[in-house]
Each structure stands twice: as C-alpha cells, then as structure tokens.
PQR file of N, CA, C, O and H, with PARSE charges and radii, in Angstrom:
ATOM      1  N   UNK A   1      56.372  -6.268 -16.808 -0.4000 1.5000
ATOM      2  CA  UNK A   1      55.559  -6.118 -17.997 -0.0000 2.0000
ATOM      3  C   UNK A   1      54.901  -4.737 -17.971  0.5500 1.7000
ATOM      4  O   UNK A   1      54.698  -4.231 -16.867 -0.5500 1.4000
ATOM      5  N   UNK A   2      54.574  -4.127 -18.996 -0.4000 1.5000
ATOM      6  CA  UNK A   2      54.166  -2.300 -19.408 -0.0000 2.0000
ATOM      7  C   UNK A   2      52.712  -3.101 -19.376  0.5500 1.7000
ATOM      8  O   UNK A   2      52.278  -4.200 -19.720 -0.5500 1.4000
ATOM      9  H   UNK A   2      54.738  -4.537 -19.893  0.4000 1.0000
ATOM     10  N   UNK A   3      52.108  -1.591 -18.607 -0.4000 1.5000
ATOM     11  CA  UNK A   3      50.589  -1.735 -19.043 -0.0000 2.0000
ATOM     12  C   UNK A   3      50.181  -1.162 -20.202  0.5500 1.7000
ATOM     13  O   UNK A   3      49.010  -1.225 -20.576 -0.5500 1.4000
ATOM     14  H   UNK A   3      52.461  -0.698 -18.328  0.4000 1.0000
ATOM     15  N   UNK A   4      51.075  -0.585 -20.830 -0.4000 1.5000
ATOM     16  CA  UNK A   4      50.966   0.501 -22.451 -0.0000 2.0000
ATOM     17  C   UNK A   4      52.148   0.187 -23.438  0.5500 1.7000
ATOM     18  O   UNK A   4      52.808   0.988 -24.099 -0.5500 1.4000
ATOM     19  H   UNK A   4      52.026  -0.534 -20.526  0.4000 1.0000
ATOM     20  N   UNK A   5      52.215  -0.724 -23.393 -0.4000 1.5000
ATOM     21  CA  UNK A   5      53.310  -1.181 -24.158 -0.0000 2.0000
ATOM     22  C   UNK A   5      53.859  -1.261 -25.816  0.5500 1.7000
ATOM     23  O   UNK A   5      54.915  -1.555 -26.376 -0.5500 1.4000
ATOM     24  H   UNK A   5      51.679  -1.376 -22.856  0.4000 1.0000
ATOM     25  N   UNK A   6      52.414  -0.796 -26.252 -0.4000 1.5000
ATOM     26  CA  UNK A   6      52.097  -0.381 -27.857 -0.0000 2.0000
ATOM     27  C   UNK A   6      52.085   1.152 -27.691  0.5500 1.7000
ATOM     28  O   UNK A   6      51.963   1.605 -28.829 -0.5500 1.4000
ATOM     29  H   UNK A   6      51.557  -0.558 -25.797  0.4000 1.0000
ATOM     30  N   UNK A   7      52.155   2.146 -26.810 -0.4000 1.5000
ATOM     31  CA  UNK A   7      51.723   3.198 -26.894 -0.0000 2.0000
ATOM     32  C   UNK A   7      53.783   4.149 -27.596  0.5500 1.7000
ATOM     33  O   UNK A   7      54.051   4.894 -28.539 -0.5500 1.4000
ATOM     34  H   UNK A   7      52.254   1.778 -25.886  0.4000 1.0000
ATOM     35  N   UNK A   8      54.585   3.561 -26.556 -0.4000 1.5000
ATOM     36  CA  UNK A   8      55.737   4.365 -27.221 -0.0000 2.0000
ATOM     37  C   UNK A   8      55.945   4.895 -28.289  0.5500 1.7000
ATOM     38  O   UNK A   8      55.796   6.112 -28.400 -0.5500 1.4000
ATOM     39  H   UNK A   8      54.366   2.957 -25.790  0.4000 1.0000
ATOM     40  N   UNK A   9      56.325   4.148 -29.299 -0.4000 1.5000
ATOM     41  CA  UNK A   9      56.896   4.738 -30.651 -0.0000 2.0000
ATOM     42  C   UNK A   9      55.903   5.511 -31.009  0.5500 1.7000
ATOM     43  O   UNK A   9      56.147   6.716 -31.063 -0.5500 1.4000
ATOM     44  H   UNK A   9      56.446   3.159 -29.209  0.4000 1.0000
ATOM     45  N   UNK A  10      54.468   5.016 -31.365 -0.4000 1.5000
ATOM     46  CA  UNK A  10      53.672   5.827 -32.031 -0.0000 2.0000
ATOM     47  C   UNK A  10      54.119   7.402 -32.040  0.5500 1.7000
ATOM     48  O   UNK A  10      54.497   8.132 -32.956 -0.5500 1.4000
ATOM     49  H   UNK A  10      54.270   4.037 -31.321  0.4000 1.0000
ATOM     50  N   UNK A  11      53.829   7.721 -30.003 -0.4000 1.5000
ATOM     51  CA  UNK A  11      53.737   9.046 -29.782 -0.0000 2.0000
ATOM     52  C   UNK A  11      54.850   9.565 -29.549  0.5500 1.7000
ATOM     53  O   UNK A  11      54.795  10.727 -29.147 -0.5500 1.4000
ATOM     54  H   UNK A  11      53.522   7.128 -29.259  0.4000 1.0000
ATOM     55  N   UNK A  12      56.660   8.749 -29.749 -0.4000 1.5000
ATOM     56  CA  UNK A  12      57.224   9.581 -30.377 -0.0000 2.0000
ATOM     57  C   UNK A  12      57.395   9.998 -32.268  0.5500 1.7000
ATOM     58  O   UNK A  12      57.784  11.048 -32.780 -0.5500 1.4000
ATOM     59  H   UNK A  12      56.704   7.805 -30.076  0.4000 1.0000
ATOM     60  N   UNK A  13      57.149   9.314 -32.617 -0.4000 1.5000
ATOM     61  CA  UNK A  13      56.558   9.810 -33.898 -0.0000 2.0000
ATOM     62  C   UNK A  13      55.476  10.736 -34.252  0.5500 1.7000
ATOM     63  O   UNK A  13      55.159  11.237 -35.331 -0.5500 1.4000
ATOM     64  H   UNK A  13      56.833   8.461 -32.202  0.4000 1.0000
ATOM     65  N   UNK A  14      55.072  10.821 -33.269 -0.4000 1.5000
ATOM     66  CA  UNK A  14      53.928  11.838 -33.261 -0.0000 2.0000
ATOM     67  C   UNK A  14      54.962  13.360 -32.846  0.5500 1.7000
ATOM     68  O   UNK A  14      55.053  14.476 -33.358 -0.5500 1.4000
ATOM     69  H   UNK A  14      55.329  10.414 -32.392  0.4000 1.0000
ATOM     70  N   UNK A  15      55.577  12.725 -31.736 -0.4000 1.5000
ATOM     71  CA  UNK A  15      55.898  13.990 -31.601 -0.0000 2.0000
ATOM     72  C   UNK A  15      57.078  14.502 -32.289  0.5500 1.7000
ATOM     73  O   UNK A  15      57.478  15.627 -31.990 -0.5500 1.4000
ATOM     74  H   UNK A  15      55.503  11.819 -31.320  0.4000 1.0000
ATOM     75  N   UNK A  16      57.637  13.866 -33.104 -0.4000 1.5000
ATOM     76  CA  UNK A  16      59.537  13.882 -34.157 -0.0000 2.0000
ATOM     77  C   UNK A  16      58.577  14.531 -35.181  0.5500 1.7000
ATOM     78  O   UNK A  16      59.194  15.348 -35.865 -0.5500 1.4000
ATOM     79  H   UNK A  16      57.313  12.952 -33.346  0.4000 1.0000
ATOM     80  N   UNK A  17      56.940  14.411 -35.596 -0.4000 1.5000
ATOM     81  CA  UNK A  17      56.479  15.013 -36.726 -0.0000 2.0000
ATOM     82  C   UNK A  17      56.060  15.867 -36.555  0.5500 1.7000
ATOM     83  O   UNK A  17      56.279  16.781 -37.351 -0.5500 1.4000
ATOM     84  H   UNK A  17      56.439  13.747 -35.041  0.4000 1.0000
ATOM     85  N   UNK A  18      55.001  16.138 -35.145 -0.4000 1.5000
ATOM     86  CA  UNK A  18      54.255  17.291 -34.917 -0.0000 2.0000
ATOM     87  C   UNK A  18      54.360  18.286 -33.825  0.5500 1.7000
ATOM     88  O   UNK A  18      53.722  19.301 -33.545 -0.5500 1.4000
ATOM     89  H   UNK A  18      54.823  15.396 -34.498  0.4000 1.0000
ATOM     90  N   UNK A  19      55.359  17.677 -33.304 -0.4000 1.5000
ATOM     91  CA  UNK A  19      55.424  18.480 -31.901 -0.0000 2.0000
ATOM     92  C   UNK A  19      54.600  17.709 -30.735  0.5500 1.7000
ATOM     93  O   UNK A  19      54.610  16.496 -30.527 -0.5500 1.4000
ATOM     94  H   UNK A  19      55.877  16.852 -33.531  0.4000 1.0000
ATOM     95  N   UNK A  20      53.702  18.962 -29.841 -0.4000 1.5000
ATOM     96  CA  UNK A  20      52.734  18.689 -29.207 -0.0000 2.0000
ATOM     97  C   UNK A  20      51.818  17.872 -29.992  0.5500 1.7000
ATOM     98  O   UNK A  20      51.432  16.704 -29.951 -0.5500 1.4000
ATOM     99  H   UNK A  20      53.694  19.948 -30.009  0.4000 1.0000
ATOM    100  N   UNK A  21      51.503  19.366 -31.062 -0.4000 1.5000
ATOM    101  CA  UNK A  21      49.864  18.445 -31.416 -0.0000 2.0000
ATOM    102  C   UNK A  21      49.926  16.947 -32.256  0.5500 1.7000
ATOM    103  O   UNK A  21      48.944  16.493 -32.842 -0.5500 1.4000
ATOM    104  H   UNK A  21      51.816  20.315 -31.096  0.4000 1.0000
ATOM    105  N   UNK A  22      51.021  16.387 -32.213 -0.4000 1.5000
ATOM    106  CA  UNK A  22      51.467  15.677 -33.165 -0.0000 2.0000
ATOM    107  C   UNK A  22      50.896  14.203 -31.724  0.5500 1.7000
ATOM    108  O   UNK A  22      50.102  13.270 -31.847 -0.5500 1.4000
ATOM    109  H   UNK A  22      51.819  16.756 -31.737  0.4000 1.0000
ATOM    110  N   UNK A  23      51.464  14.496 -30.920 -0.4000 1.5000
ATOM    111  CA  UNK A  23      51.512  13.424 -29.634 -0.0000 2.0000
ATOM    112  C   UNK A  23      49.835  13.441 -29.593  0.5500 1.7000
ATOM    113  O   UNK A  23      49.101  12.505 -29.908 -0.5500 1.4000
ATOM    114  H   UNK A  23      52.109  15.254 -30.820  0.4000 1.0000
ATOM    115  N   UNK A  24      49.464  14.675 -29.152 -0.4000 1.5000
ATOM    116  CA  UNK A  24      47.510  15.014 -28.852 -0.0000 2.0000
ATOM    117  C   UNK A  24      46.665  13.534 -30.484  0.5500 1.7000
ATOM    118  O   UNK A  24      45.937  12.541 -30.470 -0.5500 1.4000
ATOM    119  H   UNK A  24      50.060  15.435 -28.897  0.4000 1.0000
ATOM    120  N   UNK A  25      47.400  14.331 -31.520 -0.4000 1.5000
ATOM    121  CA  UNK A  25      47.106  13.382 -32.003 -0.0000 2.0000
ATOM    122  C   UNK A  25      46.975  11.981 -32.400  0.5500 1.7000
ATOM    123  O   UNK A  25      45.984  11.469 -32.921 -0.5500 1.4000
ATOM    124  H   UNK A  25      47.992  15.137 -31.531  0.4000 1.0000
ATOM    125  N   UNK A  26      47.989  11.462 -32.123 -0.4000 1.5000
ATOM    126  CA  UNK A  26      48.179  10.083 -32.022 -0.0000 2.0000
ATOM    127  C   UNK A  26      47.359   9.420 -30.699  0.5500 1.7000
ATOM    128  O   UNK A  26      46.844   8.304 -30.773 -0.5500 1.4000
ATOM    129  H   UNK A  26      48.794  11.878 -31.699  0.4000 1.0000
ATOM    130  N   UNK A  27      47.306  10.248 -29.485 -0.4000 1.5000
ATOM    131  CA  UNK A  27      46.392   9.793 -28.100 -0.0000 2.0000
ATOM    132  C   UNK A  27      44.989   9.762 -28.917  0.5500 1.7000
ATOM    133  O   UNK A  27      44.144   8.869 -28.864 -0.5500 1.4000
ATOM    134  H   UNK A  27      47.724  11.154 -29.424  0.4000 1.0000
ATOM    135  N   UNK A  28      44.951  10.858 -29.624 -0.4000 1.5000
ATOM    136  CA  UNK A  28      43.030  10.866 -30.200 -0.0000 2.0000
ATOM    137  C   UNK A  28      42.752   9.669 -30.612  0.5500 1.7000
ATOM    138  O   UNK A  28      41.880   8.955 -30.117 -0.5500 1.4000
ATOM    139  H   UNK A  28      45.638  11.583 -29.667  0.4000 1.0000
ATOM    140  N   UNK A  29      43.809   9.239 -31.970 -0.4000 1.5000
ATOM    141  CA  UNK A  29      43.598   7.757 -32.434 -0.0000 2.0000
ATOM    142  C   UNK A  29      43.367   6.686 -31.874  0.5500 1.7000
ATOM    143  O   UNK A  29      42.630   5.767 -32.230 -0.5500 1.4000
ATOM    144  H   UNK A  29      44.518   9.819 -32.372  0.4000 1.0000
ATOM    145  N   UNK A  30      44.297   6.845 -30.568 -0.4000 1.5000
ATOM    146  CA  UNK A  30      44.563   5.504 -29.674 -0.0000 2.0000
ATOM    147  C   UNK A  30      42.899   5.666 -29.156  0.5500 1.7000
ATOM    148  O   UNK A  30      42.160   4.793 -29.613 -0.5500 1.4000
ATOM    149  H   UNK A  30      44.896   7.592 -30.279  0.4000 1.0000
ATOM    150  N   UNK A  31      42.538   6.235 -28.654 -0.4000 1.5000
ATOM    151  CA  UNK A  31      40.796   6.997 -28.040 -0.0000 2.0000
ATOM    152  C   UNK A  31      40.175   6.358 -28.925  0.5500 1.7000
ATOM    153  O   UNK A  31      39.979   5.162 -28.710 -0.5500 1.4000
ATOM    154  H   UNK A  31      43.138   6.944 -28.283  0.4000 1.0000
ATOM    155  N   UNK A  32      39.669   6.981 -30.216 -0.4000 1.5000
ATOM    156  CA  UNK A  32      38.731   6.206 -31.259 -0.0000 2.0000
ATOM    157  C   UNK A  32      39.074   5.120 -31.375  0.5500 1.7000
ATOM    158  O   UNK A  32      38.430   4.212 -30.849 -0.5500 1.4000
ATOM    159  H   UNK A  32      39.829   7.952 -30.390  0.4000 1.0000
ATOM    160  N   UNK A  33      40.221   4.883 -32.117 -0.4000 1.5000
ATOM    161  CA  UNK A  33      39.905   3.139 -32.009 -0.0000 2.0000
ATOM    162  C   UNK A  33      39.361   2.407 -30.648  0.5500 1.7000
ATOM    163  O   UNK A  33      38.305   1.774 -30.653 -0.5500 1.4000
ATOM    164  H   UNK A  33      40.745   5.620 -32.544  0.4000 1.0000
ATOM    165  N   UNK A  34      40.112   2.539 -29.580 -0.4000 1.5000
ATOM    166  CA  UNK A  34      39.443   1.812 -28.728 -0.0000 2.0000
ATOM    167  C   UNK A  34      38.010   1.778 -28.108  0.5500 1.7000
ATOM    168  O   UNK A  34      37.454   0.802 -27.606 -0.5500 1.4000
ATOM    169  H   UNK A  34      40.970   3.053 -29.576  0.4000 1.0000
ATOM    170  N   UNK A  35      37.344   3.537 -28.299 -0.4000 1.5000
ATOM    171  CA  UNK A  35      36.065   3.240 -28.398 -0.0000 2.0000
ATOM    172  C   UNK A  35      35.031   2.748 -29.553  0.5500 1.7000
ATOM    173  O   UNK A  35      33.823   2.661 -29.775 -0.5500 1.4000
ATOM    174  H   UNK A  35      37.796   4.330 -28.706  0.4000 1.0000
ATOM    175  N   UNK A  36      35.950   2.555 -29.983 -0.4000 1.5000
ATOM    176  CA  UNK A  36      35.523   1.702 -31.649 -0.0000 2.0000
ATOM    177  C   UNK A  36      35.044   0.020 -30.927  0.5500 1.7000
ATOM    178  O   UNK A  36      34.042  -0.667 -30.727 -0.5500 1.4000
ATOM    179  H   UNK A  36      36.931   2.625 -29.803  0.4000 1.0000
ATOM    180  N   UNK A  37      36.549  -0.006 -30.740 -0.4000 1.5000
ATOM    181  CA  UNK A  37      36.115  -1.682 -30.441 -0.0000 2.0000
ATOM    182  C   UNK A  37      35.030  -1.983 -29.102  0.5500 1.7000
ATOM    183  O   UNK A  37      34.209  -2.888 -28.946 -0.5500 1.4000
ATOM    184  H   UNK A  37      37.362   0.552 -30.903  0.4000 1.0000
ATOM    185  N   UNK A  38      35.340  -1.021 -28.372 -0.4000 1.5000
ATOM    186  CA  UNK A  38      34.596  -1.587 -27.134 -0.0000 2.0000
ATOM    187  C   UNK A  38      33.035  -1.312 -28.092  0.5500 1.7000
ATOM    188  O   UNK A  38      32.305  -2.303 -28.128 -0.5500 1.4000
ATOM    189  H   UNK A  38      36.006  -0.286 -28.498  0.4000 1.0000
ATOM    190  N   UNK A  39      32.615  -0.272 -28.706 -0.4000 1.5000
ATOM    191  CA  UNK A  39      31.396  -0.448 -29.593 -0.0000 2.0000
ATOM    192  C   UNK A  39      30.981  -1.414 -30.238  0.5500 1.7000
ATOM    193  O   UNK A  39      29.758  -1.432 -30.377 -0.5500 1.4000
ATOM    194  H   UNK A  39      33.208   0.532 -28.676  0.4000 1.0000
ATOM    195  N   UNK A  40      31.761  -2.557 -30.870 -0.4000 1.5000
ATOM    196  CA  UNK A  40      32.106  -3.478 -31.295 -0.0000 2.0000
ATOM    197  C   UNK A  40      31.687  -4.618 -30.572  0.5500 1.7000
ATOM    198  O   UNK A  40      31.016  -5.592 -30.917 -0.5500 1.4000
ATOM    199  H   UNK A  40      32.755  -2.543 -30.758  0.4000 1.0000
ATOM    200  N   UNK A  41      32.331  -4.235 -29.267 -0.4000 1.5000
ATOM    201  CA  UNK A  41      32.297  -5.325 -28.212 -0.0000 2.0000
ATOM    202  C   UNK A  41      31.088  -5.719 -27.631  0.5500 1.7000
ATOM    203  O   UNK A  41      30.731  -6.816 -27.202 -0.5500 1.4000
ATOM    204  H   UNK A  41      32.875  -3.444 -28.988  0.4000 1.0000
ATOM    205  N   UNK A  42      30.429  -4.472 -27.697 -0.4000 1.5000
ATOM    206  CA  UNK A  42      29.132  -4.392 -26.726 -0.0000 2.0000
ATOM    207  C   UNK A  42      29.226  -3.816 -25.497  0.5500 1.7000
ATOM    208  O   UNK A  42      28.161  -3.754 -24.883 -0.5500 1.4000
ATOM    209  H   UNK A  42      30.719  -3.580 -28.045  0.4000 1.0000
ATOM    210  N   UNK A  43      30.218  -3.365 -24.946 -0.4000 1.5000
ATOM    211  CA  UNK A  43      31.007  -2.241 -23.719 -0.0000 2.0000
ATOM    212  C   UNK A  43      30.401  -1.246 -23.935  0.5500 1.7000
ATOM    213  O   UNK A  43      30.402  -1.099 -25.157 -0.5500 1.4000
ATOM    214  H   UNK A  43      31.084  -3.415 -25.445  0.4000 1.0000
ATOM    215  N   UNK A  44      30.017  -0.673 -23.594 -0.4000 1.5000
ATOM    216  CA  UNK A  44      29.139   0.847 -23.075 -0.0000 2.0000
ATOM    217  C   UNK A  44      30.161   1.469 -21.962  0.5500 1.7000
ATOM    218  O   UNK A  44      29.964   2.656 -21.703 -0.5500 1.4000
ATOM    219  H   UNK A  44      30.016  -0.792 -22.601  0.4000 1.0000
ATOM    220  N   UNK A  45      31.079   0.910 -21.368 -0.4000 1.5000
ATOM    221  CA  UNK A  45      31.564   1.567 -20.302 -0.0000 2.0000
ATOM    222  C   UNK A  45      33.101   0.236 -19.821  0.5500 1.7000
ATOM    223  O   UNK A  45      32.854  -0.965 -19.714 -0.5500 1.4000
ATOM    224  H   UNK A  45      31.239  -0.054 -21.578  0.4000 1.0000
ATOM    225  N   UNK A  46      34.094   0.630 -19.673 -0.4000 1.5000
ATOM    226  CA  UNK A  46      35.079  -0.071 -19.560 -0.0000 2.0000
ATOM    227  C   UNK A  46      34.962  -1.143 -18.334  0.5500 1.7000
ATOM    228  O   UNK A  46      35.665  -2.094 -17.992 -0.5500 1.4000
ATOM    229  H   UNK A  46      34.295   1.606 -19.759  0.4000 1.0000
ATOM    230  N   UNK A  47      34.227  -0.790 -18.023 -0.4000 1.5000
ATOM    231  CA  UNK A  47      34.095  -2.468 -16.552 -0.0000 2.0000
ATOM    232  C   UNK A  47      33.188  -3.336 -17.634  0.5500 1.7000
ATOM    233  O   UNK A  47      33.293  -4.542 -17.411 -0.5500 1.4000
ATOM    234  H   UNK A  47      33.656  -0.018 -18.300  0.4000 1.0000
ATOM    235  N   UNK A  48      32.659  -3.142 -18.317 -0.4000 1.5000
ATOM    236  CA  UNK A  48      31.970  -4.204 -19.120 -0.0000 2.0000
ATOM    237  C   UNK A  48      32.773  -5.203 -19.815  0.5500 1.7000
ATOM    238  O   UNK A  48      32.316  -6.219 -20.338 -0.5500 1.4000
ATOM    239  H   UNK A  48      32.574  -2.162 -18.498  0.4000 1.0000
ATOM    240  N   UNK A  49      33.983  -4.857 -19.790 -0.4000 1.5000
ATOM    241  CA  UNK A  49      34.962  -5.661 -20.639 -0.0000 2.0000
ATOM    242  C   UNK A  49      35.610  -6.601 -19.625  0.5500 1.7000
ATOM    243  O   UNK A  49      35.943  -6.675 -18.442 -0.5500 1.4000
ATOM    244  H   UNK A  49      34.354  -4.032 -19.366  0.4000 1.0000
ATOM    245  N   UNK A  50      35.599  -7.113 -20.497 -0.4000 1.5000
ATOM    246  CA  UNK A  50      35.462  -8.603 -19.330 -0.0000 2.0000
ATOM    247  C   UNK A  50      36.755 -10.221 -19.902  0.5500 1.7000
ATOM    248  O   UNK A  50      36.523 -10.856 -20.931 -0.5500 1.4000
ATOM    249  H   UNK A  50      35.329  -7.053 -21.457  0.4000 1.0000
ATOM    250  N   UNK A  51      37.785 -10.498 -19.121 -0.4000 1.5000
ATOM    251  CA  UNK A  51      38.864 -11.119 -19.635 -0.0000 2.0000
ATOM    252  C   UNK A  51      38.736 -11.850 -20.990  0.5500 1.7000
ATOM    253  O   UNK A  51      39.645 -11.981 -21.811 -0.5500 1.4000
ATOM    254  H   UNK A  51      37.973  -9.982 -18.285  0.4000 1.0000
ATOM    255  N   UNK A  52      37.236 -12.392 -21.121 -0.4000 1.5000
ATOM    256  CA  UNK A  52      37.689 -13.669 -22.338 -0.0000 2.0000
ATOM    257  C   UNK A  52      36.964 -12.435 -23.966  0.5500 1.7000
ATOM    258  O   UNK A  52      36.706 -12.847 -25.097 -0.5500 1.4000
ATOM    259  H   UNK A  52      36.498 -12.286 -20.454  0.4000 1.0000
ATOM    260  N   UNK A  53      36.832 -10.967 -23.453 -0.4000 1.5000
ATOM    261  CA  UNK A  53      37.123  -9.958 -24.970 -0.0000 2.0000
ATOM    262  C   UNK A  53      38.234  -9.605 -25.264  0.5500 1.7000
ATOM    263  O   UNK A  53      38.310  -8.841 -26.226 -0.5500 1.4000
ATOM    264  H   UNK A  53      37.041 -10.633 -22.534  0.4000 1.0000
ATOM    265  N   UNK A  54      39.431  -9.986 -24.612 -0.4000 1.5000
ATOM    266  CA  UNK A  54      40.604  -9.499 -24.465 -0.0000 2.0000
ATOM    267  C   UNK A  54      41.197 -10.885 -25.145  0.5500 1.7000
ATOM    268  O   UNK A  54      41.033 -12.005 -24.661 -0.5500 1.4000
ATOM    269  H   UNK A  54      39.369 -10.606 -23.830  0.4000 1.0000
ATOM    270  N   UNK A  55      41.928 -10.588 -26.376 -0.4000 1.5000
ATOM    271  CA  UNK A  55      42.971 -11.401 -27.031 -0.0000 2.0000
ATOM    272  C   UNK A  55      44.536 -11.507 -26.666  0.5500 1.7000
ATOM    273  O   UNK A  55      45.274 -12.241 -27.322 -0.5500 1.4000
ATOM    274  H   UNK A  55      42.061  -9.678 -26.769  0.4000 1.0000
TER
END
C-alpha cells in the first residue's frame, strides 16, 4: 500500500502543464489544503492528529 497514493496524477499534470513550477504548484495546494483541514481539525501541529480524525 502507497503512503501518497492521491499525490501521482495530480503532479504529473502539473508537470505535462507547467513544467517545474507546474509540480511546485500542485505540492502548494496539496500544503494548504491540508493545513486547512488540520485547522479545521483543531491540529496545531501534525502529532495532534490522532487515528479516529482520519476517514
């Protein structure tokens, strides 16, 4: 089993559109959203996340 297993396609699409900055960008997204949710979550810091926030 992948520990990043949603991450592939994106960032080759990132990169078939933009090149480098095309990949940089798609990682940024993956970044905000997830400090989105952990904001969401109540996580201040990734050990705060804790198995039963995880769907």
């Amino acid at each position: 089993m992948s520990d990043l297993p949603e991450l592939g396609r994106p960032v080759l699409w990132g990169l078939a559109v933009g090149g480098e900055a095309g990949v940089r960008r798609v990682l940024e997204l993956y970044r905000e959203d997830f400090a989105r949710a952990m904001q969401l979550a109540g996580c201040p810091a990734i050990a705060d996340i804790t198995p039963d926030l995880v769907a």
